[in-house]
N, C-alpha and C positions, 0 to 999 in steps of 0.2 A: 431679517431686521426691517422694521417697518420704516418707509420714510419720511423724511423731517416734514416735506408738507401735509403727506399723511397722518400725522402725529396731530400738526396743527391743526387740523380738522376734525380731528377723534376728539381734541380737547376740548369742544363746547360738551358739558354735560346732562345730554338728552337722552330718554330713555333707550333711543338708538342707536346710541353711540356705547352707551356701556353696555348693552346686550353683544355688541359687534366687537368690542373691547374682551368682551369675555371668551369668543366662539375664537378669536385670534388667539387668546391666550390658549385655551385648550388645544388649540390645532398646535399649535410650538412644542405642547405638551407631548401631545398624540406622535410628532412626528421625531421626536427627540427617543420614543419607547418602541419606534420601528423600527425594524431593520432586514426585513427581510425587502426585496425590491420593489417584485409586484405586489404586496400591500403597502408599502410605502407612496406606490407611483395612485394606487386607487383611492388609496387616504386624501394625499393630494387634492387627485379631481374630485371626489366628494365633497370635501369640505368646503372646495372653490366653487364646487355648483350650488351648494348650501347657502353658503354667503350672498351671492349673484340670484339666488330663484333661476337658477337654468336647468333647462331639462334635459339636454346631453352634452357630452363635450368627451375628449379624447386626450391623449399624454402620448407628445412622440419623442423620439429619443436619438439625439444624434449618436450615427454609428463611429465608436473611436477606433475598431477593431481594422476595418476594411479604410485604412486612408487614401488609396488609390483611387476607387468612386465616391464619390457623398452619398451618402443615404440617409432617410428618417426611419427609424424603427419604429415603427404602429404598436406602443406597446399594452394602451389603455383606453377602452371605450364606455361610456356609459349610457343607458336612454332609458329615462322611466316613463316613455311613452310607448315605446315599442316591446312586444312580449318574448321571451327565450324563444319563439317559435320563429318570431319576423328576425329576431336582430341576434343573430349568430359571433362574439366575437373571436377575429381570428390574428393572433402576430403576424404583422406583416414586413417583406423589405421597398421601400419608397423611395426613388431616386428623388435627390435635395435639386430642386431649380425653381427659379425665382416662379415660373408658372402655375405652380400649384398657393393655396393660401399659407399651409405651413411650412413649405418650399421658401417660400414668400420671404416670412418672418424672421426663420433659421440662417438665413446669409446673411440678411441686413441686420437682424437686428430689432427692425419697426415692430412698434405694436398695430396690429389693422384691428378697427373697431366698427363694423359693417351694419348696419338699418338691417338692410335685406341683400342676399349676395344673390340674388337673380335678375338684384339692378347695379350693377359694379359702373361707376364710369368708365369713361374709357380713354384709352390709352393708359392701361396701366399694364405692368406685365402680367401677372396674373389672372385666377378666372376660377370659377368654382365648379369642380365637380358634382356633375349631378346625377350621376350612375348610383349614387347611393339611396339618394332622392328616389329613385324612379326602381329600382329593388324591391325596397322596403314598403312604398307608398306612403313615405315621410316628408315634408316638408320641411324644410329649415329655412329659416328668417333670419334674426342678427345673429351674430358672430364676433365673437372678441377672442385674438390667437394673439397669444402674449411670447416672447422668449423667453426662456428661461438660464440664468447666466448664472456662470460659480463666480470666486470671489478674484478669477482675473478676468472678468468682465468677458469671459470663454462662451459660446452659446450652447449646452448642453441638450437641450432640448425645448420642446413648445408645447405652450398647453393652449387647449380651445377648447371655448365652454361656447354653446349650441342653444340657441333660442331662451331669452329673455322673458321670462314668463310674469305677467301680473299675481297672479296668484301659483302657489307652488303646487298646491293639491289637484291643479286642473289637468287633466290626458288631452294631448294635443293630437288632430288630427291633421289631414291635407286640407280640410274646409274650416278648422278654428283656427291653424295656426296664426296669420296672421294678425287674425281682429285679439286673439289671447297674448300674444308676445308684443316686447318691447327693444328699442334700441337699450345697450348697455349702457350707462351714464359715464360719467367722467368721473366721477370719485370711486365708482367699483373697479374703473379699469385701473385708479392710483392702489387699490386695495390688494387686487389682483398683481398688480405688477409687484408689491411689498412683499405677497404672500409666494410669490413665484420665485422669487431672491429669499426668501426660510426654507422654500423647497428643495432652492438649488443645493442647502447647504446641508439639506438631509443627502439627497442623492450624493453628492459627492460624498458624504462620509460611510453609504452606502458603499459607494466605489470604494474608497479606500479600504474598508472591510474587507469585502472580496480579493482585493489586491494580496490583500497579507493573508489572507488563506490561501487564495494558489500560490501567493507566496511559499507559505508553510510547503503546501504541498507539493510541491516542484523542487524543495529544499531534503522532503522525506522522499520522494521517489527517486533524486538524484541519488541518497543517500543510498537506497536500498541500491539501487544501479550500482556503483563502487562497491558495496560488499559482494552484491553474487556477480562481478563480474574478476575479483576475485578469484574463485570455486563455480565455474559452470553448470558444475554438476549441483548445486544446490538451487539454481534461479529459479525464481519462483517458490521458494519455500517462506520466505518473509510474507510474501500477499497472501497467500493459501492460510496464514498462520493468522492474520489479520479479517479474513473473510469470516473464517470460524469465529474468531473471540467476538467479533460484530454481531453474526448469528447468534451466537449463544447468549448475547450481551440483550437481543431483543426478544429473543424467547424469555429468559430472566424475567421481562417485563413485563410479559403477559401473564407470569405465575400469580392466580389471587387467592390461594390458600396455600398453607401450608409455608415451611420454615424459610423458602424463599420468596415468601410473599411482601417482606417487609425490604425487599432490595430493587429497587427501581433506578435505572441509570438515565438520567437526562442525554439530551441530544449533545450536548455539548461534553458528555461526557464519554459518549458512547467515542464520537470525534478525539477524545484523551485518550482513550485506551487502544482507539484504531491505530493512531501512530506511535504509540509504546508497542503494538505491536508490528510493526511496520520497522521499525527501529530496534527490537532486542536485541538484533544478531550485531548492533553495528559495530561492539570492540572487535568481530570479528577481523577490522580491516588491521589490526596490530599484530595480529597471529602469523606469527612467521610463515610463509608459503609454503613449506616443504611438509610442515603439518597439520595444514590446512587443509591442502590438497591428498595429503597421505591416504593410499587403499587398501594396501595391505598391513602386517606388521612389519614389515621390509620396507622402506623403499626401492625403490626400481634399479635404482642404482648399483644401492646394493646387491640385490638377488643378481643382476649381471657377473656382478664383482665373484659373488658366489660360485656361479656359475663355471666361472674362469679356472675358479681353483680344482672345481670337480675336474675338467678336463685335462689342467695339470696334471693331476693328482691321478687320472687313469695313462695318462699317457707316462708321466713316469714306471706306475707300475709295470706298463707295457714293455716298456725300457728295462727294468730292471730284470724284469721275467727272460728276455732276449737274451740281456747277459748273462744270467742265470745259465742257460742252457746253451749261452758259446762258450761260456768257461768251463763247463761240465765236458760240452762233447771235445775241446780243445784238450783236457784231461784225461780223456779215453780215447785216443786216435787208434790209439793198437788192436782196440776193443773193437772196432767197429766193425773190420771184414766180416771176423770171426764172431761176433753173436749176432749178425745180420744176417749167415745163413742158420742160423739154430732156430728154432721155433719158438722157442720161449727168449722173450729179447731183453734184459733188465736193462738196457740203454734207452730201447724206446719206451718200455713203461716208465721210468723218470721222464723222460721228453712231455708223456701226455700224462705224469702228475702235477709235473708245472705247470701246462697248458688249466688242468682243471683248476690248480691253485688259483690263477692268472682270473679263468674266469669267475670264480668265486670272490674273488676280492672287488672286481667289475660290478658284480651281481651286490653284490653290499655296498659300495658306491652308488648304485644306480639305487635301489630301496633307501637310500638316505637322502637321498636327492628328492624322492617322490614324497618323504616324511617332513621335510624339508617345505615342501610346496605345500604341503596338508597343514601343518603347521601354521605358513604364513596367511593364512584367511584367516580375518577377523571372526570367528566362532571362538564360543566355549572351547577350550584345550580336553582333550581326553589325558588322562592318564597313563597310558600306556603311548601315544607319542612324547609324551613327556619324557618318558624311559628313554625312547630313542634318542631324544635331541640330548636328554645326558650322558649318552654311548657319543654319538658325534663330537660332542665337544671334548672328548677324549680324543679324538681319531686327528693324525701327524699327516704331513707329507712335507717332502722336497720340489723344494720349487724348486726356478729355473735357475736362480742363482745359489744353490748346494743348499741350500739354509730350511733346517728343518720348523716348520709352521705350524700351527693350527686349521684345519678346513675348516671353522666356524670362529670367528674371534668372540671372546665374553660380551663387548657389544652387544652382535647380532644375536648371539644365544639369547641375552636379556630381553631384546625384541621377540623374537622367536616365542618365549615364554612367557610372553602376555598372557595372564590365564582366561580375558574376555578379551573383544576390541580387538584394534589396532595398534593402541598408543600406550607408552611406557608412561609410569608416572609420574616423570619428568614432564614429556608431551602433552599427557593430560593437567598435567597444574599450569601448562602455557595457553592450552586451550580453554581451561576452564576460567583463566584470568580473562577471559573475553567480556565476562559478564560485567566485572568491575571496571573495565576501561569504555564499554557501552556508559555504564551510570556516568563514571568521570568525565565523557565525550559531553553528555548530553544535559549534565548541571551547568554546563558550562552556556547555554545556550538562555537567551532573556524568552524562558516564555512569557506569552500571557496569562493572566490567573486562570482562565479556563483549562489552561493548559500545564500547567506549573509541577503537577506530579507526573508527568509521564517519566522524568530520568528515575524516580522511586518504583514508582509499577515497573519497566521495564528491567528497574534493579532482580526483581523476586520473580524471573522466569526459571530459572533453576532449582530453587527453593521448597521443599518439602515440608508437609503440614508438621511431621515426626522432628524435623530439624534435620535427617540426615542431608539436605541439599548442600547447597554451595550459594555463592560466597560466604553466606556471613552463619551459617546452619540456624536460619531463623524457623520459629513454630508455627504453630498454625495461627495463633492470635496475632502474631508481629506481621504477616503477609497480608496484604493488602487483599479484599477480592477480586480486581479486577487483576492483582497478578494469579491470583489462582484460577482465573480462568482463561490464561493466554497459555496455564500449562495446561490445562486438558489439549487447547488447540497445539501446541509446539510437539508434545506429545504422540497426537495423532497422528499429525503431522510427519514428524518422523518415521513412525511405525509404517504408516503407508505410502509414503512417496515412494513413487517405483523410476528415480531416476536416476537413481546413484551407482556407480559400476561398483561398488566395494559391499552393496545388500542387496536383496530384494526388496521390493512394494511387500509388505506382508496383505493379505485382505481382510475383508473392514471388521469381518465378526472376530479374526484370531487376534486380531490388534484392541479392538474394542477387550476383548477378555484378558488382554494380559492388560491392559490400563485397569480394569475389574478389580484384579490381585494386585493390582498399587494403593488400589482405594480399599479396599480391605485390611493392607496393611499399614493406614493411614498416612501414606504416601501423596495422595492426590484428594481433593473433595470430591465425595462419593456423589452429593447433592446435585452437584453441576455436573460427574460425568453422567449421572443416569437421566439428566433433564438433556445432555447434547445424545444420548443415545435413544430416549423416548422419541424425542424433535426430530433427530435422525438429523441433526444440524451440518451431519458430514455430506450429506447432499448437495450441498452449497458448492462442492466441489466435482458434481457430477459422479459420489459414488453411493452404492447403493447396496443393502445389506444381502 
């Protein structure tokens, strides 16, 4: 905002004052439509050297990060007297003390308004470097280094605009500079000081910008943190699943024929879909832990618990087989002398029909136990363990307190009998409620417009073109694109992670081919898996066909 004796002076109406009326107005403009830093910070010095006729000048930036030292950050330089080959620029860090000229300005405050700083009076603290001078083989004359303040009068940074030139068209060397440059007057430095309080209020709003994006994103990465920390064995699949939908999000954007030509994803959009993907999995934090973390169709526990009953259950026999044959040979004591010298013994052949019984019933215990274990891996079920696990669930024993049991309870069998997977369809409707309690998590959250559908995109990662998906069995027209392409990545994803103890990593072509026969079956968009498998977009992950 310009100030009041500024104003009073713009208001005599000369042809110079509304030309300078106008370049202010456009600059308000200009810098109100910036937002990106570094062209905000070189808008700034342009248009302040434009205003002034100066031929360099710089933009330094107090550092807020490191408050332990003061520093200036060298973030802007300009000289349209020197060429790309003499004047290199480079960020710099600059320790803040009154010694240096922007040193100078940045503590106090002062504007310094210099003729020439290679006649500075003296006693003052400061003093001008001339190492740049003597580099370049540039001369510098006046000098006007303004602060630049936010709206609590804070000093964010300093601008200085570098030789005062009579006319703007003229190249300045080490023999014209002086006789071509001018002291800065007193109403550019009131112009400049106006224009440097509009700047401040771009850059702060700059900052605040930035703030609420790493906001955001220290809010999605936390997020993602709490879910895989969860399930260890899944970390890393949310960013893996986001790298992809990004890649494939920008390959999209280089298609200029053909049926995905007409899909273009802006940068701010691309930024939407990063963190819907970033964010899909997050109802997983509601998912009850036990199947969550589930690897088998057993829990652990159970198979222990199982376990226990086998060994009952041989040990009884064991027991029972013992009595069997103390009550037998107790029943033939008389027998004993007497067929013990005879050659053919029917005492001891009962003795070793038991024993073979004994082992037979051991030997079918143990085969049920092993059907058991085959069983409980998350695969396709065959058929003919099927058979067995419905012999088993027949099969009794006495436990430890006389009471005749089941070795398999209906439970376990039901688990057992998953005919895919791990999880019963119980489990899987707890798990698959994960999707809707993501969406519910994440409407609830004030995005920005830019931002506003990620809880919708991240709704339709489960979602099938056919409708057979989940939550809501929406078709191909009701899904968003950007959710169908977090499932090619989610997909992938899965098929190939090789970190989970309960599958293997499948490799890239057998996974690519069964996503194939999804898109065939119009399950998945064929369009976008054949452009992430042309692009080889799973690169991005360090895998390779």
């Amino acid at each position: 905002m310009l100030q009041l004796n500024t104003l009073k002076w713009l208001s005599e109406p000369t042809e110079t004052t509304e030309l300078l009326i106008e370049q202010l107005l456009d600059i308000g403009v200009a810098l109100s439509d910036t937002h990106n830093l570094g062209e905000l910070l070189n808008l700034i010095l342009s248009k302040s050297r434009e205003i002034t006729c100066s031929d360099a000048g710089s933009v330094y930036l107090v550092d807020k990060v490191n408050t332990r030292q003061q520093k200036l950050l060298f973030k802007v330089a300009q000289n349209d007297s020197l060429s790309e080959s003499e004047f290199t620029f480079q960020e710099l860090e600059l320790p803040m003390t009154s010694e240096s000229l922007a040193g100078y300005v940045a503590l106090t405050g002062h504007t310094l308004n210099l003729p020439d700083v290679y006649n500075l009076p003296e006693n003052i603290p400061y003093k001008f470097d001339q190492r740049f001078d003597e580099q370049t083989s540039y001369r510098t004359c006046s000098v006007l280094i303004l602060p630049i303040q936010n709206r609590h009068q804070e000093i964010i940074g300093v601008l200085q605009l570098i030789n005062r030139k009579l006319k703007s068209d003229v190249v300045l060397t080490t023999e014209n500079a002086k006789e071509l440059t001018q002291a800065y007057s007193e109403w550019e430095e009131r112009i400049l000081i106006s224009l440097a309080s509009q700047a401040a209020i771009s850059i702060e709003r700059n900052h605040l910008q930035e703030n609420i994006e790493n906001l955001f994103e220290g809010f999605v990465k936390a997020s993602v943190q709490a879910i895989e920390a969860r399930d260890p064995c899944t970390s890393g699949h949310s960013e893996r699943v986001a790298k992809l939908t990004v890649g494939l999000c920008e390959e999209v954007n280089m298609i200029s024929n053909g049926l995905l030509s007409a899909i273009y994803f802006s940068s701010e959009q691309i930024q939407e879909v990063r963190y819907a993907a970033l964010l899909h999995d997050f109802g997983k934090i509601g998912v009850p832990e036990a199947i969550l973390t589930k690897r088998k169709k057993l829990y652990q526990e159970q198979l222990d618990l199982i376990e226990q009953r086998f060994a009952v259950a041989q040990r009884t026999l064991e027991m029972e087989s013992a009595q069997t044959k103390y009550k037998y040979l107790l029943g033939h004591l008389s027998d004993i002398s007497q067929q013990h010298t005879q050659d053919n013994c029917p005492l001891c052949e009962k003795i070793e029909n038991l024993d073979l019984e004994l082992q037979a019933e051991i030997t079918q215990l143990n085969n049920y136990w092993q059907t058991i274990l085959r069983a409980n891996e998350p695969t396709i079920i065959a058929e003919e363990p099927l058979k067995q696990l419905q012999q088993i669930s027949l099969y009794t024993y006495k436990d430890i307190d006389g009471k005749i049991k089941p070795l398999i309870t209906p439970e376990e069998m039901a688990q057992l009998g998953v005919p895919r997977g791990n999880l019963t369809p119980e489990e899987r409707q707890a798990m698959e409620a994960h999707v809707t309690d993501s969406y519910e998590f994440l409407k609830r959250i004030p995005w920005t417009k830019n931002l506003q559908n990620i809880p919708e995109i991240a709704y339709g990662h489960h979602e099938k073109l056919d409708g057979s998906g989940y939550p809501r069995g929406l078709k191909e027209k009701e899904i968003s694109i950007q959710a169908q392409i977090i499932v090619i990545a989610d997909i992938y994803d899965a098929l190939t992670a090789g970190d989970r103890p309960y599958k293997k990593g499948l490799p890239v072509e057998v996974a690519l081919r069964i996503m194939r026969s999804e898109a065939a079956a119009n399950k998945i968009n064929s369009h976008f898996l054949e452009l992430f498998e042309q692009r080889q977009v799973f690169s991005i992950l360090g895998h390779s066909k």
